[in-house]
C-alpha positions as CSV (number, residue, x, y, z in Angstrom):
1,X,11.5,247.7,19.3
2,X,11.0,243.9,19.8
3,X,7.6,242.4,20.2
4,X,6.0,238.7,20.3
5,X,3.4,238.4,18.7
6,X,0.5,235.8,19.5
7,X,-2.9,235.5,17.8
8,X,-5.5,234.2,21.0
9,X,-8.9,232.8,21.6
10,X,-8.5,234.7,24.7
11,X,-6.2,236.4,26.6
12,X,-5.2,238.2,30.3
13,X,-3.1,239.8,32.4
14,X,-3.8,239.5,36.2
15,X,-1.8,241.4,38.6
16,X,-2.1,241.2,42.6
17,X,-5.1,238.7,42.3
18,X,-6.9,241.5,40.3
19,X,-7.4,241.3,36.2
20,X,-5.6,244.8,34.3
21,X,-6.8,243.6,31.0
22,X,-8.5,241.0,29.0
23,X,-9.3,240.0,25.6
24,X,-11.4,237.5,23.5
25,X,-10.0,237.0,20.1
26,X,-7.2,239.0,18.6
27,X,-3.1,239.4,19.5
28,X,-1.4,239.2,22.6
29,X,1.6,241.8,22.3
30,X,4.6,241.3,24.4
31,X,6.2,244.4,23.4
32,X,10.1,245.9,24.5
33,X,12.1,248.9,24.1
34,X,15.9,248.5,23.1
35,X,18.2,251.2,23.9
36,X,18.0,254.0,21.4
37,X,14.6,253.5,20.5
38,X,12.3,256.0,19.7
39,X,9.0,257.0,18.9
40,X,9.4,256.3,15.2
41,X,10.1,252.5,16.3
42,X,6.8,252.6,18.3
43,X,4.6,254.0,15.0
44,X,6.4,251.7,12.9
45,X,5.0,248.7,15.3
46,X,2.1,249.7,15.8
47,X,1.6,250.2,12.0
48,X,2.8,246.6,11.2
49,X,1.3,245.2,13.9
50,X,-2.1,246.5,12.9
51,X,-1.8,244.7,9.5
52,X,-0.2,242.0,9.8
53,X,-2.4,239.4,8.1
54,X,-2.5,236.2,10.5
55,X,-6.4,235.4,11.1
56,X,-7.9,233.0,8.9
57,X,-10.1,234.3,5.5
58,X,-13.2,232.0,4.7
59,X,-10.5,229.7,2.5
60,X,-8.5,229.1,5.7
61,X,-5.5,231.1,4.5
62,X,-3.9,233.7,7.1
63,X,-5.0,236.7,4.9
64,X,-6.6,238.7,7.4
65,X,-5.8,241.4,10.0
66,X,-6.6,242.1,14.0
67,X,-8.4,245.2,12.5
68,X,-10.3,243.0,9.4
69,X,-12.0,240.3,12.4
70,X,-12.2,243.1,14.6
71,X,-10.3,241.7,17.5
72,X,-8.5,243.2,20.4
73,X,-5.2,243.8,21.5
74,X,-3.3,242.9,25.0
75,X,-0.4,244.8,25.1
76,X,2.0,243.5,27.5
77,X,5.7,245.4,28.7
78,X,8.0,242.0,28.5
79,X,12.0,243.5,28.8
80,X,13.4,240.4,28.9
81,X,12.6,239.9,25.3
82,X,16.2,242.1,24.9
83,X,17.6,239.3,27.0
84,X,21.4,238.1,25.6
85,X,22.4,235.0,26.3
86,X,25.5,234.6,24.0
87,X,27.9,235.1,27.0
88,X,26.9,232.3,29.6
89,X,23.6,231.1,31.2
90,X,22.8,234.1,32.9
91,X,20.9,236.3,30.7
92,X,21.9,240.1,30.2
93,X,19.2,242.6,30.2
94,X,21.9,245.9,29.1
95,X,20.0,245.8,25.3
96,X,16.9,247.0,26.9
97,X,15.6,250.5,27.2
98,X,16.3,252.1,30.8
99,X,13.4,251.4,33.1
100,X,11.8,255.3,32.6
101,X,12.5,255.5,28.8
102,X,10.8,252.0,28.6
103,X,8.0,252.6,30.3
104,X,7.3,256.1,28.5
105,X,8.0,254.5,24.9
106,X,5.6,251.6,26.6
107,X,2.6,254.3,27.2
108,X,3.0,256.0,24.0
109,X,2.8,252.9,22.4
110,X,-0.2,252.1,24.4
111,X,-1.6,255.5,23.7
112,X,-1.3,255.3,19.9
113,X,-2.5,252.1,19.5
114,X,-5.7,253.1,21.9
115,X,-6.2,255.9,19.0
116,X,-5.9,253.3,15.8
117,X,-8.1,250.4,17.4
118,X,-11.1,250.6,19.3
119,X,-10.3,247.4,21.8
120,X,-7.1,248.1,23.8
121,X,-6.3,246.4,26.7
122,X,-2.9,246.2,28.9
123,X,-1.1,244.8,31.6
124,X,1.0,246.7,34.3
125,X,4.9,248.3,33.8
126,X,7.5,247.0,36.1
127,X,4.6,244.5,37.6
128,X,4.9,240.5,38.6
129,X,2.3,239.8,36.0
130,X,0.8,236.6,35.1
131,X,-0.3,235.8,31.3
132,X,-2.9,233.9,30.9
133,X,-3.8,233.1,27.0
134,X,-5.4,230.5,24.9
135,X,-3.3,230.0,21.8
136,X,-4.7,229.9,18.3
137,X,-3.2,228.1,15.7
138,X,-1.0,228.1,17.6
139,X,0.3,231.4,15.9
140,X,3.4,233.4,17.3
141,X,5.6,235.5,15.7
142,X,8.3,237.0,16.6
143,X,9.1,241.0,15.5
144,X,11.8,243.8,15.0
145,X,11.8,246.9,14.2
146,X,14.4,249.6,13.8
């Protein structure tokens, strides 16, 4: 599974005109599924994800996790992030999970991280989202897992 990774001030996904999730401090998480993925990728995500030490300690050093400043999470389906451009300047999308296995590792990811962190927020599968997000640091990182 891919996933980008940005540590906000604030964060949303609005659909239609309508909001589908929002967030004050904590990550933004663009998340995809590459073909062959599992749910073993989607545990081991989650897992890093919830650890990863990027918020700021009372020294200033990134030695903290979401689940240490308590913040929340905006999970957000983003397929293109299996985009390959090596070939020309139209991006393939082949890398990617099938639409129904993405969205189903999508939900279970959803769903597990809804049991390991009490704010969970999301956007919409398959929907013409817009991202709205206020940066910290600014902090992005990008992640693999196999």
């Amino acid at each position: 599974m891919l996933a980008v990774v940005q540590r906000v001030r604030e964060a949303k996904v609005v659909v239609a005109g309508g909001t589908t999730g929002a967030i004050g401090q904590g990550l933004l998480v663009l998340v995809c599924a590459e073909r062959g993925d599992g749910e073993a990728q989607a545990d081991k995500l989650l897992a890093k994800l919830l650890k990863l030490r990027i918020f700021s300690d009372e020294a200033g050093k990134m030695n903290r996790s979401v689940q240490d400043v308590g913040g929340g999470l905006l999970v957000v389906s983003q397929f293109t992030l299996a985009a390959e451009t090596s070939g020309g300047n139209r991006p393939s999308f082949t890398n990617a999970a099938p639409p129904d296995e993405g969205r189903r590792l999508y939900e279970y990811f959803v769903a597990k991280a809804r049991e390991a962190h009490p704010v969970v927020q999301t956007g919409e599968f398959a929907a013409d989202m817009q991202v709205h997000l206020v940066n910290d640091g600014p902090v992005t990182i990008p992640m693999t897992v196999r």
